[in-house]
C-alpha positions in Angstrom: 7.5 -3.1 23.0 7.2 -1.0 19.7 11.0 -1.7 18.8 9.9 -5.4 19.6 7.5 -6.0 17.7 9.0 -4.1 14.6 11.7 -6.6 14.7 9.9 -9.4 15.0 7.8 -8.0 11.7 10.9 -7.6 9.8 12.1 -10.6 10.2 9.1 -12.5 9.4 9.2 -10.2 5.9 12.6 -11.4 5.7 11.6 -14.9 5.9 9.0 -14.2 3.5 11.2 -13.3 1.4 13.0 -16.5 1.4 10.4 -18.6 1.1 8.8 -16.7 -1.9 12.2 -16.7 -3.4 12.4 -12.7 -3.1 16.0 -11.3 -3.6 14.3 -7.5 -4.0 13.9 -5.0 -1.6 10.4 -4.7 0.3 9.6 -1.3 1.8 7.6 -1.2 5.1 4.9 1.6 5.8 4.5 2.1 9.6 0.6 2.9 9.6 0.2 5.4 12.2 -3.2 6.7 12.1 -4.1 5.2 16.2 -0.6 5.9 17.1 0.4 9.3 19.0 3.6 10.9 18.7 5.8 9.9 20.8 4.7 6.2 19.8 5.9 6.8 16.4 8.8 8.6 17.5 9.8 5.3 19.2 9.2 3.5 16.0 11.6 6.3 14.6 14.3 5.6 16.9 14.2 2.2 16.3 15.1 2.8 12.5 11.9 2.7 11.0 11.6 5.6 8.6 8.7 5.5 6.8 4.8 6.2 8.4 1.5 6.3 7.0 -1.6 8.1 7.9 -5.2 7.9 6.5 -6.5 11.5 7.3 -5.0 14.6 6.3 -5.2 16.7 9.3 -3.7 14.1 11.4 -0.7 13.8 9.3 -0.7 17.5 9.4 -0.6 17.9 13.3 1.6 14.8 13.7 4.5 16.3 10.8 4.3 19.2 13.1 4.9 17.8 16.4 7.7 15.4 14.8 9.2 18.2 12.8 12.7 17.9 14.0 12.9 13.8 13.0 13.2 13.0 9.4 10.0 11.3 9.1 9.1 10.1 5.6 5.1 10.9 5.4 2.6 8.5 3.3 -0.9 9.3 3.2 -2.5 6.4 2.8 -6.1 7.3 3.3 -9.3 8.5 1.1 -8.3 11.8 -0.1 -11.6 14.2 -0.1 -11.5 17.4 -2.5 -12.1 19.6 0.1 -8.4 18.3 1.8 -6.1 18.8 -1.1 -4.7 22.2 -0.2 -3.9 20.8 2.8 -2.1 17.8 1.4 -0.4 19.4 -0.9 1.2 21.5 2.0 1.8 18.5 3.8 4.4 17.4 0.9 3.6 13.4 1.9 6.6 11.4 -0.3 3.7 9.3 -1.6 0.1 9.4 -1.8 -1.0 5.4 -2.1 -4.5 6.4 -2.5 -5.5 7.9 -6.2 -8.7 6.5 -6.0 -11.4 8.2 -9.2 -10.5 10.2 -12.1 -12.6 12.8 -10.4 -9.6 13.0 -8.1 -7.2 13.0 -10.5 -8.6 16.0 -12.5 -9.1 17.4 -9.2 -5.3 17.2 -7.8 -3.8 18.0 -11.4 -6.1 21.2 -11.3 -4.3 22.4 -7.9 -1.0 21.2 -8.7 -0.9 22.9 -11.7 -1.8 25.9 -10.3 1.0 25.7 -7.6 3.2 24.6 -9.9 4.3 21.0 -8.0 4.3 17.5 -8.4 2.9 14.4 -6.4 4.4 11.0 -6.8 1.0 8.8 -6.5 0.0 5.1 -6.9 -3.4 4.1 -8.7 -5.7 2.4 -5.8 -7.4 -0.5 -7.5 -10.5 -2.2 -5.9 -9.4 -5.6 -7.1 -11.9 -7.4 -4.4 -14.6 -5.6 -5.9 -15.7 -4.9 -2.9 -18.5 -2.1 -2.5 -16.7 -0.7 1.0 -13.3 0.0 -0.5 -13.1 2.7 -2.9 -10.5 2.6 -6.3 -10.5 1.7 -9.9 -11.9 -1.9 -11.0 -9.8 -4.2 -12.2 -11.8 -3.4 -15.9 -11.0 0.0 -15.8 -7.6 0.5 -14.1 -5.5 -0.2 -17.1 -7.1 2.7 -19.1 -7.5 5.2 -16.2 -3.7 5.1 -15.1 -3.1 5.8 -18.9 -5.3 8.3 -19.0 -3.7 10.0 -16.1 -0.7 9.9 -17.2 -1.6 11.5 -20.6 -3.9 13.9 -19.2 -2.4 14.9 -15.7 1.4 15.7 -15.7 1.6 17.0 -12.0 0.6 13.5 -11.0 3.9 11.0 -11.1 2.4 7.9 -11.2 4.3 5.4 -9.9 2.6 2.2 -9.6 -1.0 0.7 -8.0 -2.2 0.0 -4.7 -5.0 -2.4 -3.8 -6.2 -3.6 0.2 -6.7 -7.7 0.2 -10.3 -8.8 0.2 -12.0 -8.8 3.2 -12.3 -12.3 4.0 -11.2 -15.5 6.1 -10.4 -17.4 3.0 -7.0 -16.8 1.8 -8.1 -17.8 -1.8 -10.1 -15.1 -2.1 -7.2 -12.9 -0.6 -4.5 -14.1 -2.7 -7.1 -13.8 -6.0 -7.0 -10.1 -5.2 -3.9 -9.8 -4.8 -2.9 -11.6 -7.6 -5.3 -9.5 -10.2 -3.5 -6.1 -8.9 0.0 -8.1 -9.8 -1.0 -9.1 -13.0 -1.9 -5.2 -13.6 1.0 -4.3 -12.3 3.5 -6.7 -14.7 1.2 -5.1 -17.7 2.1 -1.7 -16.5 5.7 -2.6 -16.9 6.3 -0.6 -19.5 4.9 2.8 -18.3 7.7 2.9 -15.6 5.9 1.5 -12.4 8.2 0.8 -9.5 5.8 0.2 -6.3 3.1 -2.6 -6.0 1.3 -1.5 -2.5 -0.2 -4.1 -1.4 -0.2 -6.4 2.3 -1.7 -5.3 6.2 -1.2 -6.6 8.9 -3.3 -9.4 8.9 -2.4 -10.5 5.1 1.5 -9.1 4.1 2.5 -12.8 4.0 0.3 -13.2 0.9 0.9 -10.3 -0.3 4.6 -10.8 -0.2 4.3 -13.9 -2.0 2.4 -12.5 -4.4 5.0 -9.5 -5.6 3.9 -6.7 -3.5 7.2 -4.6 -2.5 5.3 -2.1 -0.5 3.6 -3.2 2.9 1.2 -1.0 5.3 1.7 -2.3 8.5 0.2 -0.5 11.9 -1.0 -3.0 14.5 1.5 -5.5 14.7 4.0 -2.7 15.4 2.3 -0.4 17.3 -0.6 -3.0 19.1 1.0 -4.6 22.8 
């Protein structure tokens, strides 16, 4: 059923793709945060490479059990203080999630101090939305320079932003639109990954730019 319905999502990004007129690679993020392991281990063996998980000591305890596959680790949830240790000996490849400057000062401090890096993207709460967390679209411009400048440990390497929560694929697209806009003025400053599409939305999102997609339940759901 898993390797099912991962085909059938990857060839619906594919015909995304050419409907949007997208000759560039897309990345797909198995979200695995409901998923056990031997779920994701199916997902695995069916090529998928890359998972994501929104709290720390689940990625922690799944990494462990999975140790033997070369799982590619994303941790795509709200990072709090109190869990960076532990992420930071988790070694995720990307953390999507860079949410407040607070965090940023906060990671640089630890990183510094264990003397590593952590590739990151910027989260931006482009719906404006008061039950997402991330950067406004006013201030995420200045903050991701401002990271850059003042916290070297962090590689920034482009934004992430969750569609607005809404029926009305205006307001969807709008969001989605802003973070792209962002994104293209970030151009400059080395960006390479534009987060941005679920389940219920990576259509959109594809056709709006995004080359990053965070897909659980339509690959992991019967």
């Amino acid at each position: 059923m898993i390797c099912k319905n991962l085909t059938r999502i990857l060839e619906s990004i594919e015909n995304a793709k050419l409907r949007y007129g997208r000759r560039d690679f897309i990345k797909l993020i198995a979200v695995s945060k409901y998923s056990n392991a031997d779920e994701i281990q199916q997902a695995f063996s069916c090529g998928q490479i890359a998972f994501g998980e929104n709290k720390v000591q689940d990625l922690a305890k799944k990494k462990q059990i999975l140790a033997p596959y070369d799982i590619e680790w994303h941790f795509i949830g709200t990072l709090q203080e109190n869990k960076i240790n532990m992420l930071l000996q988790i070694k995720p490849a990307l953390l999507h999630s860079l949410h407040s400057l607070k965090l940023a000062y906060a990671l640089q401090k630890r990183l510094m101090r264990e003397n590593c890096k952590l590739k990151a993207l910027l989260q931006v709460n482009s719906a404006n939305e008061d039950s997402k967390s991330g950067f406004s679209i006013e201030s995420a411009f200045s903050s991701y320079l401002e990271i850059l400048e003042k916290c070297p440990n962090i590689e920034l390497t482009g934004l992430m932003c969750m569609g607005a929560h809404s029926n009305d694929t205006t307001l969807i697209e709008k969001s989605f639109l802003q973070t792209q806009r962002l994104y293209e003025r970030l151009k400059p400053y080395n960006v390479s990954i534009l987060s941005m599409g679920m389940s219920s939305d990576y259509e959109i999102a594809i056709a709006c730019g995004s080359n990053c997609l965070r897909i659980g339940s339509s690959i992991f759901q019967p």
